[in-house]
Biotite code that builds the C-alpha atoms (Angstrom):
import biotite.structure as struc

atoms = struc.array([
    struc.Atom([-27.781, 3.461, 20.708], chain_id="A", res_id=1, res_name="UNK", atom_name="CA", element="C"),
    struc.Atom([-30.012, 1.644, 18.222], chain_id="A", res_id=2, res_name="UNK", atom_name="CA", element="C"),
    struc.Atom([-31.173, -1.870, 17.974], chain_id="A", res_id=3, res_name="UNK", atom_name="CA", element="C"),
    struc.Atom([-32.365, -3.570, 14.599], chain_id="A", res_id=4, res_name="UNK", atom_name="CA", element="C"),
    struc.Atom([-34.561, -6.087, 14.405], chain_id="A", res_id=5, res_name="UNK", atom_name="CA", element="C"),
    struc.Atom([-34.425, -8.499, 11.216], chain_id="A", res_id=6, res_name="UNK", atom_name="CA", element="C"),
    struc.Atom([-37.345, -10.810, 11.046], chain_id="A", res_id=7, res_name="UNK", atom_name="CA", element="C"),
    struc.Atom([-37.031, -14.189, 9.622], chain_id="A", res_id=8, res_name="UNK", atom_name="CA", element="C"),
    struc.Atom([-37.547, -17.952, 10.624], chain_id="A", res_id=9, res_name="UNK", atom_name="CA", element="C"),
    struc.Atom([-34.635, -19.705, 12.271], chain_id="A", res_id=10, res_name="UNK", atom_name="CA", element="C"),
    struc.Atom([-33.292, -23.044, 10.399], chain_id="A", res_id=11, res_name="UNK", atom_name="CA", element="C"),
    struc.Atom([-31.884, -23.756, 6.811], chain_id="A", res_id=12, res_name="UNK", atom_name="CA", element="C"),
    struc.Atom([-35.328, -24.818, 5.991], chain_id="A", res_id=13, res_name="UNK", atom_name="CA", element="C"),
    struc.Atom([-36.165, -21.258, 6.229], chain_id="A", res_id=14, res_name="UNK", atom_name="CA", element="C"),
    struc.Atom([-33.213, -19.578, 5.183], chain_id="A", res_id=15, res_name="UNK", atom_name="CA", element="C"),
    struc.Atom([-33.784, -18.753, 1.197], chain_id="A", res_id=16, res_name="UNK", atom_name="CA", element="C"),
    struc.Atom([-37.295, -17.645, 2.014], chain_id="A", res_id=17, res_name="UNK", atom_name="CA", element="C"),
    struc.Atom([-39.394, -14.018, 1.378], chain_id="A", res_id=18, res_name="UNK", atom_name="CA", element="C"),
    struc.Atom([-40.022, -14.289, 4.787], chain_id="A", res_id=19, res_name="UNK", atom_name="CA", element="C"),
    struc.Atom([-36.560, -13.808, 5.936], chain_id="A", res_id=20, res_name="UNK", atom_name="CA", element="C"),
    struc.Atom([-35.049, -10.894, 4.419], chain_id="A", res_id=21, res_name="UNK", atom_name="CA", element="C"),
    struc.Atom([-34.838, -8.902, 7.157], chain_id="A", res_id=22, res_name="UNK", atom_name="CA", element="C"),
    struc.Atom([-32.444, -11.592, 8.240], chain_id="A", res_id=23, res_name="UNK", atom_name="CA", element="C"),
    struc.Atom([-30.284, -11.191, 5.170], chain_id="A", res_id=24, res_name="UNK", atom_name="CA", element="C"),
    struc.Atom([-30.496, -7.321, 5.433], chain_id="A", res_id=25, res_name="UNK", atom_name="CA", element="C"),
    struc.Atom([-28.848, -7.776, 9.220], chain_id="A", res_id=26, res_name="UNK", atom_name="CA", element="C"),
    struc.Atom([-26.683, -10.212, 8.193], chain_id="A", res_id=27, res_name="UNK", atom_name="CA", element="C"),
    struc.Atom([-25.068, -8.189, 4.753], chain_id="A", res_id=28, res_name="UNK", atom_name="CA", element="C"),
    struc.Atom([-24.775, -4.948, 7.177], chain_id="A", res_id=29, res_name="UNK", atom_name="CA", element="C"),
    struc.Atom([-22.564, -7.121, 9.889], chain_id="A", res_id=30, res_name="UNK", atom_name="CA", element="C"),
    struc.Atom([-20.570, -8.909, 7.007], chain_id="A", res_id=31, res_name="UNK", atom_name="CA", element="C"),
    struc.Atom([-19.835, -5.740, 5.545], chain_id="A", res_id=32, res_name="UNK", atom_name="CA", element="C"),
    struc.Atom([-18.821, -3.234, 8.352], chain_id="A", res_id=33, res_name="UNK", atom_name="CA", element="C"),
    struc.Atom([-17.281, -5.352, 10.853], chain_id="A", res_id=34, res_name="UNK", atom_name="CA", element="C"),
    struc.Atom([-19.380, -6.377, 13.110], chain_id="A", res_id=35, res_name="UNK", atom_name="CA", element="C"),
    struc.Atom([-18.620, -8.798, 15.803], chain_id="A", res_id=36, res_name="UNK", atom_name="CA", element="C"),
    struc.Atom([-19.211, -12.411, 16.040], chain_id="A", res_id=37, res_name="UNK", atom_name="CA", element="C"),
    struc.Atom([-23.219, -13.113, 15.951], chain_id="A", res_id=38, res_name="UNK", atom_name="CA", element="C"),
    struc.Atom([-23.808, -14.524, 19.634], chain_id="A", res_id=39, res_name="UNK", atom_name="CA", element="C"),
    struc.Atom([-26.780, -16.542, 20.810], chain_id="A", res_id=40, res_name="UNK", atom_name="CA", element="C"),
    struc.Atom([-28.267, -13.918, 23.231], chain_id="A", res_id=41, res_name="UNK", atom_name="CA", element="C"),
    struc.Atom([-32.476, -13.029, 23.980], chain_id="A", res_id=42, res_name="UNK", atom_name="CA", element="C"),
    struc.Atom([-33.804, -16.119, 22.352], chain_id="A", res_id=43, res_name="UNK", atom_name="CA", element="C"),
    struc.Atom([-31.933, -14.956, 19.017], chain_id="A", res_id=44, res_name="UNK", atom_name="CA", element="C"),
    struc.Atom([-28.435, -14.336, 17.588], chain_id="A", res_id=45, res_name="UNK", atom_name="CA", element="C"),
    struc.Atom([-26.737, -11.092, 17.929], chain_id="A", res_id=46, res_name="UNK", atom_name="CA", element="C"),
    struc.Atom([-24.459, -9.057, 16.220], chain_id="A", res_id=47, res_name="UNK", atom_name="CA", element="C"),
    struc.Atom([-23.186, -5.400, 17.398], chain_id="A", res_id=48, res_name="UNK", atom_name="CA", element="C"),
    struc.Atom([-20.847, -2.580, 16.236], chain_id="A", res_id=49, res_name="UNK", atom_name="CA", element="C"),
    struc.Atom([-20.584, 1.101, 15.304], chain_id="A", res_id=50, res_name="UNK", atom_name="CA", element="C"),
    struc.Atom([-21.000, 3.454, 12.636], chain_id="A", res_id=51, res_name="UNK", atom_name="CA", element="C"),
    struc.Atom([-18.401, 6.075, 14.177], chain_id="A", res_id=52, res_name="UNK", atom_name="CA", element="C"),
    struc.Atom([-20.220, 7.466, 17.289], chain_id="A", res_id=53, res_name="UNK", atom_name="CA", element="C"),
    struc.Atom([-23.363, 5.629, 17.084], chain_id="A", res_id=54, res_name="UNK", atom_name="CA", element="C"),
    struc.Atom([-23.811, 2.223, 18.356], chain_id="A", res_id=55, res_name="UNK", atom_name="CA", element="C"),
    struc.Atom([-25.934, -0.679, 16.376], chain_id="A", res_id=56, res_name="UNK", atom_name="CA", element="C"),
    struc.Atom([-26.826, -4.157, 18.093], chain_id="A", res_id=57, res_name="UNK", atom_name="CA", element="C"),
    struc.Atom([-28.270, -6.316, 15.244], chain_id="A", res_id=58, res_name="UNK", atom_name="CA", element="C"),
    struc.Atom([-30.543, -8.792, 16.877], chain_id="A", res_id=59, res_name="UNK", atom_name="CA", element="C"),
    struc.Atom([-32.287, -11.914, 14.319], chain_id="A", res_id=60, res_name="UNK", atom_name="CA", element="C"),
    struc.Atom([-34.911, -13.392, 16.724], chain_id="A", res_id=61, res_name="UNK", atom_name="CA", element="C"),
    struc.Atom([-34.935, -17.048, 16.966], chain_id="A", res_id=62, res_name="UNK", atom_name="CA", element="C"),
    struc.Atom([-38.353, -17.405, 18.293], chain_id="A", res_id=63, res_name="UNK", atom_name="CA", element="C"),
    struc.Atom([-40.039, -17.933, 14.586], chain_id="A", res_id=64, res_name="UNK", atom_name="CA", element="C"),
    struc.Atom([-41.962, -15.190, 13.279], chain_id="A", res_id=65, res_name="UNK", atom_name="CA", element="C"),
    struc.Atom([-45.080, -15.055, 15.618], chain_id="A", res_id=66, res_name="UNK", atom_name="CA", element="C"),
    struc.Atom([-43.385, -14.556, 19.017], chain_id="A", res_id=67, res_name="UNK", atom_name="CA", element="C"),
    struc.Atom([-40.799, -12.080, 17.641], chain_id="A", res_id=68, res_name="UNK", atom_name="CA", element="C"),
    struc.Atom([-41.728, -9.611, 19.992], chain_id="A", res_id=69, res_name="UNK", atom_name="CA", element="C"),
    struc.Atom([-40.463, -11.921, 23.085], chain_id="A", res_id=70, res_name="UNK", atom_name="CA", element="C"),
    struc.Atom([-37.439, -11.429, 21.446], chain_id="A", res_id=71, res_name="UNK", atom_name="CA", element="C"),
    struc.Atom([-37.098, -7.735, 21.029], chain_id="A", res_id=72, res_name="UNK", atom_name="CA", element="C"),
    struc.Atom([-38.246, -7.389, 24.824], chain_id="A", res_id=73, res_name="UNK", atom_name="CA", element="C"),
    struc.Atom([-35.699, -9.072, 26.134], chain_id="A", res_id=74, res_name="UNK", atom_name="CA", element="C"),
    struc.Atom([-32.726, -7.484, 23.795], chain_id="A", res_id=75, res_name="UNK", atom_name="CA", element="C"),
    struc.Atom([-34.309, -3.706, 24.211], chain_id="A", res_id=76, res_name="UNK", atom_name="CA", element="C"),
    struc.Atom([-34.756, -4.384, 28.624], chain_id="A", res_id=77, res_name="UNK", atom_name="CA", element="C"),
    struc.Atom([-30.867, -6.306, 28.827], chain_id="A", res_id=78, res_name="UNK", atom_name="CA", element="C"),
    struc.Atom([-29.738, -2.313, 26.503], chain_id="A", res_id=79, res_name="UNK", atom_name="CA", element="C"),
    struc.Atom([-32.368, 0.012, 27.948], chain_id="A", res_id=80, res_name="UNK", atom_name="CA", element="C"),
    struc.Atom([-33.465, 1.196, 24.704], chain_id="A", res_id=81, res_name="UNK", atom_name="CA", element="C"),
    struc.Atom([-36.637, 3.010, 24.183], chain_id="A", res_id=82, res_name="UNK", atom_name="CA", element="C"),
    struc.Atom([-38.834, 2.569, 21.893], chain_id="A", res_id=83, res_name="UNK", atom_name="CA", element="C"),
    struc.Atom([-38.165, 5.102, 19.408], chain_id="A", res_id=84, res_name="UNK", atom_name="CA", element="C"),
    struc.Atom([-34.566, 3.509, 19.417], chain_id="A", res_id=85, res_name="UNK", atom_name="CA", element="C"),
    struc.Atom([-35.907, 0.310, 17.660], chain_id="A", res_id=86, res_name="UNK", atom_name="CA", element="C"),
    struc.Atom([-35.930, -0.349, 13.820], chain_id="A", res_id=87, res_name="UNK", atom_name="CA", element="C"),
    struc.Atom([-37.631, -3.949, 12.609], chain_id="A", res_id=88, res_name="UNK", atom_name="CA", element="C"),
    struc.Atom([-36.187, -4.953, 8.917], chain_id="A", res_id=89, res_name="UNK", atom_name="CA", element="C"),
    struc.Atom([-39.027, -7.035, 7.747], chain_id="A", res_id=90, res_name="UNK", atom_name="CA", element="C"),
    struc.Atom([-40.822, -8.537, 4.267], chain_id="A", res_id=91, res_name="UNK", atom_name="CA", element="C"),
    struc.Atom([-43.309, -5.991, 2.205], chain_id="A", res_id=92, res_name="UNK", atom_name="CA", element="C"),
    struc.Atom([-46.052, -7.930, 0.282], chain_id="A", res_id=93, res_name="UNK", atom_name="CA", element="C"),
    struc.Atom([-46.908, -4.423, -1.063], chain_id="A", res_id=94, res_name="UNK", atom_name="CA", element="C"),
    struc.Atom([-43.787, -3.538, -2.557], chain_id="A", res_id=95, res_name="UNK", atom_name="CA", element="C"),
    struc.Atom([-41.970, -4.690, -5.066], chain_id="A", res_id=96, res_name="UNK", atom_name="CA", element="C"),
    struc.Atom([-38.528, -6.553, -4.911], chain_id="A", res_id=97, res_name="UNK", atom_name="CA", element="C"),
    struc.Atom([-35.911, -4.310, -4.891], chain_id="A", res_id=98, res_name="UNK", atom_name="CA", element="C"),
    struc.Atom([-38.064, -1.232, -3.238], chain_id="A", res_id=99, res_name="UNK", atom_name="CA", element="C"),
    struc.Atom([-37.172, -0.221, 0.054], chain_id="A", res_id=100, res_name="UNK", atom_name="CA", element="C"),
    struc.Atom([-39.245, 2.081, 2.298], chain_id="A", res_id=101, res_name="UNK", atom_name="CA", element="C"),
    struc.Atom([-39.011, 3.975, 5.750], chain_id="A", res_id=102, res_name="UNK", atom_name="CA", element="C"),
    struc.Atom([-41.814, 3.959, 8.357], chain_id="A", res_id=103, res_name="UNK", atom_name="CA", element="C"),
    struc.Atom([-42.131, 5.227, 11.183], chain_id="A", res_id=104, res_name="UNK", atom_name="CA", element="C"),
    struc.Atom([-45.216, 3.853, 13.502], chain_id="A", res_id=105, res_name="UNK", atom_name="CA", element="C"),
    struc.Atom([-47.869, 2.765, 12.179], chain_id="A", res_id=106, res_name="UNK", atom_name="CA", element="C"),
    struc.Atom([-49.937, -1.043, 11.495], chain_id="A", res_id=107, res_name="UNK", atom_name="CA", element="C"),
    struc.Atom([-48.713, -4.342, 11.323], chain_id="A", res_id=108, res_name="UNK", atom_name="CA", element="C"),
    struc.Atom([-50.916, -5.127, 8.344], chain_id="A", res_id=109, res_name="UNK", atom_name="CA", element="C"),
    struc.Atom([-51.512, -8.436, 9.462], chain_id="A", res_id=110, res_name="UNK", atom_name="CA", element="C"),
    struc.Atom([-47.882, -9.211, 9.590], chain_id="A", res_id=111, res_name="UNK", atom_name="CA", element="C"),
    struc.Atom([-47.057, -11.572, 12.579], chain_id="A", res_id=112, res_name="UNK", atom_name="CA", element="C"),
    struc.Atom([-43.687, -10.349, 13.253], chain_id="A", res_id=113, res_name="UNK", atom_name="CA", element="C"),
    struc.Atom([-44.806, -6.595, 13.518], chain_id="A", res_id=114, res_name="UNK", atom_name="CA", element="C"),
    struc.Atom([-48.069, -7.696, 15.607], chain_id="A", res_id=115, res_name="UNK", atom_name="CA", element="C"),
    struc.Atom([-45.789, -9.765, 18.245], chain_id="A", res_id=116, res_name="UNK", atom_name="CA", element="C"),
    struc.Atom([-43.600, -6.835, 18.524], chain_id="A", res_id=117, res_name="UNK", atom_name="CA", element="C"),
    struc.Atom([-46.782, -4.956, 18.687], chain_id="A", res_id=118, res_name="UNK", atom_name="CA", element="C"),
    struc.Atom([-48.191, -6.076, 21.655], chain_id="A", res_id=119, res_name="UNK", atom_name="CA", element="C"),
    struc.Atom([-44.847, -5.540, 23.596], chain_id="A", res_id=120, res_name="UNK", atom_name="CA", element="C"),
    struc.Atom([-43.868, -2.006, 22.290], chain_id="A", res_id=121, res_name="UNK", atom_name="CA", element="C"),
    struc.Atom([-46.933, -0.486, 20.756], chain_id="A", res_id=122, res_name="UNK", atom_name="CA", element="C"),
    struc.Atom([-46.996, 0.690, 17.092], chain_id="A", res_id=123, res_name="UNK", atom_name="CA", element="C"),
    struc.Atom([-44.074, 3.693, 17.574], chain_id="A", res_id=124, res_name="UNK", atom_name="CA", element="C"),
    struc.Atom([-40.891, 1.721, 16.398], chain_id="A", res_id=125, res_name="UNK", atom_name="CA", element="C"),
    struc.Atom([-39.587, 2.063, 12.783], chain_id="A", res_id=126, res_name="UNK", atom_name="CA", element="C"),
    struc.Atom([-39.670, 0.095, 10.397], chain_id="A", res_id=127, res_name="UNK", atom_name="CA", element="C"),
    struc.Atom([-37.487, -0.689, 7.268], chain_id="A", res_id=128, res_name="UNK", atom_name="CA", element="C"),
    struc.Atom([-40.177, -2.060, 4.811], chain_id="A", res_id=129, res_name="UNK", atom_name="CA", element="C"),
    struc.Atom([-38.211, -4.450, 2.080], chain_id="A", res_id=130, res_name="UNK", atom_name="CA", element="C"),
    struc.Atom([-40.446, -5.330, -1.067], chain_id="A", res_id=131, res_name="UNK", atom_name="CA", element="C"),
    struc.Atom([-41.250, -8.690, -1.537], chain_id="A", res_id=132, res_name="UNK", atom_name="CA", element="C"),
    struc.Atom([-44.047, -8.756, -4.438], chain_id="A", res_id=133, res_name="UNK", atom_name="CA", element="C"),
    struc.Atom([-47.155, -9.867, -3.864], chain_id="A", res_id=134, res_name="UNK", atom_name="CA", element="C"),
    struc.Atom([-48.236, -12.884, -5.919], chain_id="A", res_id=135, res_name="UNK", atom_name="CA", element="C"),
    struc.Atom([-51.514, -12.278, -7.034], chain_id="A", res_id=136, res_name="UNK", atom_name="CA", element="C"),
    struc.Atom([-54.008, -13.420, -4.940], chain_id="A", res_id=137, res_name="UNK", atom_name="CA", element="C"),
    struc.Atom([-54.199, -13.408, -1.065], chain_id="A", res_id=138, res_name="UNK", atom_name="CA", element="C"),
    struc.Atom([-54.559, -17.301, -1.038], chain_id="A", res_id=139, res_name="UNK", atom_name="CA", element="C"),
    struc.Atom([-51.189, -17.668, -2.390], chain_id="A", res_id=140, res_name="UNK", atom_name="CA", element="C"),
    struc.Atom([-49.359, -15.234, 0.066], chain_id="A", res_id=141, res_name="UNK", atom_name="CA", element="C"),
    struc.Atom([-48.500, -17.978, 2.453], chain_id="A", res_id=142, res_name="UNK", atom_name="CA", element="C"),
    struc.Atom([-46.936, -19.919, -0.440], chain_id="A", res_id=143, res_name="UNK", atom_name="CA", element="C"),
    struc.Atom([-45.293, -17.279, -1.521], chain_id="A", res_id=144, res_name="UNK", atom_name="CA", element="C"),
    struc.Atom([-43.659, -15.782, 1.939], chain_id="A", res_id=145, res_name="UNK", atom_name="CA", element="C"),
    struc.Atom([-42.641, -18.844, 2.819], chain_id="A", res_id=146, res_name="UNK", atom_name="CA", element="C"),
    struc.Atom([-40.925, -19.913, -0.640], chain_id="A", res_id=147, res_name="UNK", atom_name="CA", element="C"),
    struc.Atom([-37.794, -19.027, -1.795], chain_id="A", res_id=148, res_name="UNK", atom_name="CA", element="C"),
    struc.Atom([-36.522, -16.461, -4.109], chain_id="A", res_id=149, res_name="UNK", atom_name="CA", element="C"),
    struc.Atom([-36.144, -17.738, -7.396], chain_id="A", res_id=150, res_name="UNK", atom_name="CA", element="C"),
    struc.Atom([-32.909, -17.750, -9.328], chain_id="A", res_id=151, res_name="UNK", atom_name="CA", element="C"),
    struc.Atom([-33.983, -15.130, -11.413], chain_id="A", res_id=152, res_name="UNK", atom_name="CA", element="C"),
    struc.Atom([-34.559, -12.221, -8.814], chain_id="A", res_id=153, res_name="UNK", atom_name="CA", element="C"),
    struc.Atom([-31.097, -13.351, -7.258], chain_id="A", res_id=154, res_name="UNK", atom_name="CA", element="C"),
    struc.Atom([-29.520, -10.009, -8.574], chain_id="A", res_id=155, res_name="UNK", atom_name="CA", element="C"),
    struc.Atom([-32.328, -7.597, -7.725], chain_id="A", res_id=156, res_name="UNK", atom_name="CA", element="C"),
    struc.Atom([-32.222, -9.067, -3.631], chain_id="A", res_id=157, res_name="UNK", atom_name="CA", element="C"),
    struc.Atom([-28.433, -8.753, -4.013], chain_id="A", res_id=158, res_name="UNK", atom_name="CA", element="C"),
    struc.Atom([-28.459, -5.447, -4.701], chain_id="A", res_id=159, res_name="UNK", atom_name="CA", element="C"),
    struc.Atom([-31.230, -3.981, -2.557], chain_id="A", res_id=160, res_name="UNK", atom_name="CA", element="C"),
    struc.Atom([-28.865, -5.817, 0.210], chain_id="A", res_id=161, res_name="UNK", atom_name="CA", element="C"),
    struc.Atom([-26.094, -4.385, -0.676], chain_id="A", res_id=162, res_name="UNK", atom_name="CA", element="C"),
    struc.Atom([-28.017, -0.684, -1.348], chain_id="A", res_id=163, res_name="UNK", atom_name="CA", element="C"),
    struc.Atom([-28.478, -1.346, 2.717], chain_id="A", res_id=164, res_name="UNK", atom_name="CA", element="C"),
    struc.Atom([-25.696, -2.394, 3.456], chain_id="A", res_id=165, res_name="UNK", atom_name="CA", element="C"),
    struc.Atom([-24.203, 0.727, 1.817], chain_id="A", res_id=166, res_name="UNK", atom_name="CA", element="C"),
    struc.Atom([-26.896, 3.025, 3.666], chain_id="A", res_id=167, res_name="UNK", atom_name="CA", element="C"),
    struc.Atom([-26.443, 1.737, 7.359], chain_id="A", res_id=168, res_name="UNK", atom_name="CA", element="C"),
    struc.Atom([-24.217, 4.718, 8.785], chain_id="A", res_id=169, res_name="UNK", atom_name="CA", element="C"),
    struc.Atom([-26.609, 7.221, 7.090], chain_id="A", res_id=170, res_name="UNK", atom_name="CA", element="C"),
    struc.Atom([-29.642, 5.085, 8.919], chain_id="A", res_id=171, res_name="UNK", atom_name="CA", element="C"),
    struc.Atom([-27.891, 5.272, 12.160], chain_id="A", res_id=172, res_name="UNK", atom_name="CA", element="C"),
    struc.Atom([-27.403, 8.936, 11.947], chain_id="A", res_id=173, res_name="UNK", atom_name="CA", element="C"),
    struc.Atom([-30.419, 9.445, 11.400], chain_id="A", res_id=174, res_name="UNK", atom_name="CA", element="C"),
    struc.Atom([-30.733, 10.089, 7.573], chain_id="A", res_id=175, res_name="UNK", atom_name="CA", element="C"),
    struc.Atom([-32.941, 8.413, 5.878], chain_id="A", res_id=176, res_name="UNK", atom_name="CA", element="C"),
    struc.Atom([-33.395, 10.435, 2.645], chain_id="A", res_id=177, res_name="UNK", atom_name="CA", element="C"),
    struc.Atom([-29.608, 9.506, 2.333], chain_id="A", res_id=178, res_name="UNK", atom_name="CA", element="C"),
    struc.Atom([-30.240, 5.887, 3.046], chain_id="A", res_id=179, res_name="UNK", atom_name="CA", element="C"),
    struc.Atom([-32.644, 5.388, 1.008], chain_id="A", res_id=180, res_name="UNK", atom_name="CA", element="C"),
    struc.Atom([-30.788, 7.163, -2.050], chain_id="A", res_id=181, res_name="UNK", atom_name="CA", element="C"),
    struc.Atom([-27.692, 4.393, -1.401], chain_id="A", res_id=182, res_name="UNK", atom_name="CA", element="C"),
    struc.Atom([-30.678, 1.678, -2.098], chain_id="A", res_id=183, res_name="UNK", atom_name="CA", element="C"),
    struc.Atom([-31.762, 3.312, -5.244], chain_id="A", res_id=184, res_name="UNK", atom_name="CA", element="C"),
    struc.Atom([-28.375, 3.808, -6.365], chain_id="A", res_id=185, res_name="UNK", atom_name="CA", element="C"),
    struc.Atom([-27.556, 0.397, -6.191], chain_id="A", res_id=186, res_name="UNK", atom_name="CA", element="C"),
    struc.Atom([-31.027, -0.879, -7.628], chain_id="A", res_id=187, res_name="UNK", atom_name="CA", element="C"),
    struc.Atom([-31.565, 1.576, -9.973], chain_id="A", res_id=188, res_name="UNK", atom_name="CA", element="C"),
    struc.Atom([-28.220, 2.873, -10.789], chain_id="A", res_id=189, res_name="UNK", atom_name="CA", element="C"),
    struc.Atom([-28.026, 6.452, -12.884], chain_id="A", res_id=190, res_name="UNK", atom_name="CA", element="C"),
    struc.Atom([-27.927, 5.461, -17.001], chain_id="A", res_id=191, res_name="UNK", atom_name="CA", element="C"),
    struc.Atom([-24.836, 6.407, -18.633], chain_id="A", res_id=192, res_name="UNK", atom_name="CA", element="C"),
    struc.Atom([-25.879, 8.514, -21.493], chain_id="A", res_id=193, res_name="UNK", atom_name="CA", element="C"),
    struc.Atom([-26.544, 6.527, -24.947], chain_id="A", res_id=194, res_name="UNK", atom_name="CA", element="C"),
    struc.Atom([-27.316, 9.519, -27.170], chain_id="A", res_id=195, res_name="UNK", atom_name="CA", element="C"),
    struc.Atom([-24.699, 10.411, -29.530], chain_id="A", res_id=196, res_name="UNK", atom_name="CA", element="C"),
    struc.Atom([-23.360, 14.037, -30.049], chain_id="A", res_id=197, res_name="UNK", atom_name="CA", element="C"),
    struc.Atom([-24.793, 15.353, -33.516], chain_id="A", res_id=198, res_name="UNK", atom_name="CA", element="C"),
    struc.Atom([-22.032, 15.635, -35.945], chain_id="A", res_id=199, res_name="UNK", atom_name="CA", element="C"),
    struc.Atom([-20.872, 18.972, -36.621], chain_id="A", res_id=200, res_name="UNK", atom_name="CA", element="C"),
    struc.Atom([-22.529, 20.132, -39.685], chain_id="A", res_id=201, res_name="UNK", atom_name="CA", element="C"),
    struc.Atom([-19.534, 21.059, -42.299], chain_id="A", res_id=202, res_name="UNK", atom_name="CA", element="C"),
    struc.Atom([-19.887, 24.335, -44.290], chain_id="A", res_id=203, res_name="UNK", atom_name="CA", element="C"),
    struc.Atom([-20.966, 24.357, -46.688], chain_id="A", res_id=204, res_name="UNK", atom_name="CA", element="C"),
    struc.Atom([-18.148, 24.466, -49.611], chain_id="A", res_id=205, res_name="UNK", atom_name="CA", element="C"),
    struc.Atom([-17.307, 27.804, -50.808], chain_id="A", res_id=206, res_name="UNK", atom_name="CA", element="C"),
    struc.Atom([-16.452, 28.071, -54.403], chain_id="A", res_id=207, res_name="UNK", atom_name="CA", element="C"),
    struc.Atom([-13.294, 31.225, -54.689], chain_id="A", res_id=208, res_name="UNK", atom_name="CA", element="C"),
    struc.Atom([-13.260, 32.138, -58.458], chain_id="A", res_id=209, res_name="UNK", atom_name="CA", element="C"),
    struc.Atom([-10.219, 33.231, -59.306], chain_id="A", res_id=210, res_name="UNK", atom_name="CA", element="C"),
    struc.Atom([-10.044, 36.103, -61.129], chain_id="A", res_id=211, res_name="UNK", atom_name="CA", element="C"),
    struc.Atom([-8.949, 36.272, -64.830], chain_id="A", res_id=212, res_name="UNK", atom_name="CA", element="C"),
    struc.Atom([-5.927, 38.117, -65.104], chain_id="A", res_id=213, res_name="UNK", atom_name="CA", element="C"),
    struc.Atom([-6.131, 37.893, -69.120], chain_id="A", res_id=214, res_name="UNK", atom_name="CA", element="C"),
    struc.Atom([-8.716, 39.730, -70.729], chain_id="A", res_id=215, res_name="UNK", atom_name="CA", element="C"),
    struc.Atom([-10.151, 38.703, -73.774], chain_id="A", res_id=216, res_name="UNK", atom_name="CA", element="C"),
    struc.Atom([-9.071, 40.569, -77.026], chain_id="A", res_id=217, res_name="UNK", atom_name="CA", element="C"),
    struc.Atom([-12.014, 41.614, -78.819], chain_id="A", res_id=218, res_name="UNK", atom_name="CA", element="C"),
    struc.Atom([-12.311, 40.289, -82.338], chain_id="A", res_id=219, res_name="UNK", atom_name="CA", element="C"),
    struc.Atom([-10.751, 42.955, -85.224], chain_id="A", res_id=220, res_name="UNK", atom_name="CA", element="C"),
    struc.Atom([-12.457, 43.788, -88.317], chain_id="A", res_id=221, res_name="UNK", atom_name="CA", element="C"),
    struc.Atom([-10.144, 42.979, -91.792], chain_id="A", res_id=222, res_name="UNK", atom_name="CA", element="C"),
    struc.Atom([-10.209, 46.759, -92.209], chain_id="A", res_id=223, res_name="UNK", atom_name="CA", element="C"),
    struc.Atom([-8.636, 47.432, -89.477], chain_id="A", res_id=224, res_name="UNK", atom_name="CA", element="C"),
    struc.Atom([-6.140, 44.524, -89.648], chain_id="A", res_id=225, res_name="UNK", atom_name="CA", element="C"),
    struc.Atom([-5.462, 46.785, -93.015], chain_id="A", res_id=226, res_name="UNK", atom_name="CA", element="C"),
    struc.Atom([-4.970, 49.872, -91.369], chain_id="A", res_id=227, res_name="UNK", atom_name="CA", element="C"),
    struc.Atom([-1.892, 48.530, -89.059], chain_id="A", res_id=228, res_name="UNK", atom_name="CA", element="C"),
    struc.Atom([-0.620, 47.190, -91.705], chain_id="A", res_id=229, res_name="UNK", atom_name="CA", element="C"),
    struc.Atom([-0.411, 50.900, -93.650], chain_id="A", res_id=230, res_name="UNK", atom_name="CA", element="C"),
    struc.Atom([1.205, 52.088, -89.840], chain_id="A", res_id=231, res_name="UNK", atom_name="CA", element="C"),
    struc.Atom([4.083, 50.127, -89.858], chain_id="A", res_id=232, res_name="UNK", atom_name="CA", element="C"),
])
């Protein structure tokens, strides 16, 4: 089985923010393939289903971001899952919105969500890493995190969600070159062609002379006009 792990905040406070689009990930992927009823289970909400053989529990923690991990310990002890059967859905200041990354162990990068879980698993889980921007300057990152995305990137986080959402099954089986092509194909969708075919190039006209059928009567001297006129 598999459990993923969105990170977020709990509260509407939070709900709009960076910070929590590993919430919105989990929650377009439930809305979108049936999942059952999100149930208030290991200090967060939970979610599960299946993508045809394999099983998914989708678990938002509910602890805020720093004690995530308490969490994830209790959901991955109650389903005996190990740790390589864990993948956290969480913000990427070093991406930008709309890219979406696979990792697999690895840092938390100062992350507080990824060091909670951590210090209860180790570094081996994997990671969906969803881009965020980063605004600039490092004393702005707390600002930015923890504000909300602004009207105008509404379309770009739509469709990385729905890129996701379209990707799960290949996730759970264990594709992610395939999962991460239904995110680009959603986010950066293939061009249809704008060139225009060249005209075919008439031939040039032909001109067909037309032969003369009368030929030209060469001019007669008087003298001989005189001599058919001694023949007749």
């Amino acid at each position: 089985m598999h459990l993923w792990v969105g990170l977020g905040n709990p509260g509407a406070k939070y709900a709009g923010n960076r910070h929590n689009i590993g919430f919105m990930a989990l929650d377009r992927i439930a809305a979108d393939h049936g999942f059952g009823p999100w149930r208030s289970k290991f200090q967060g909400q939970v979610s599960e289903g299946r993508f045809g053989s394999d099983r998914v529990v989708l678990l938002k923690p509910e602890t805020f971001m720093n004690l995530s991990g308490q969490s994830v310990r209790a959901a991955a002890d109650f389903y005996k899952c190990a740790t390589d059967e864990i993948t956290v859905f969480h913000d990427e200041l070093d991406l930008a919105l709309g890219k979406c990354r696979l990792k697999q162990g690895g840092g938390h990068a100062g992350h507080n969500g990824l060091r909670s879980i951590h210090q209860h698993f180790g570094p081996e889980y994997a990671r969906v890493r969803l881009g965020i921007d980063h605004p600039g300057h490092k004393d702005r990152v707390v600002a930015h995190v923890l504000g909300d995305f602004a009207k105008a990137e509404g379309d770009t986080l739509d469709d990385l969600l729905r890129g996701i959402s379209d990707g799960a099954p290949a996730l759970a089986a264990g594709d992610g070159a395939k999962f991460l092509n239904a995110v680009a194909l959603r986010v950066s969708p293939p061009r249809a062609s704008t060139g225009t075919a060249k005209p075919a190039t008439a031939p040039a006209p032909t001109t067909t002379q037309m032969p003369n059928t009368k030929e030209a009567t060469p001019a007669r001297s008087p003298f001989e006009r005189l001599k058919d006129h001694f023949k007749k």
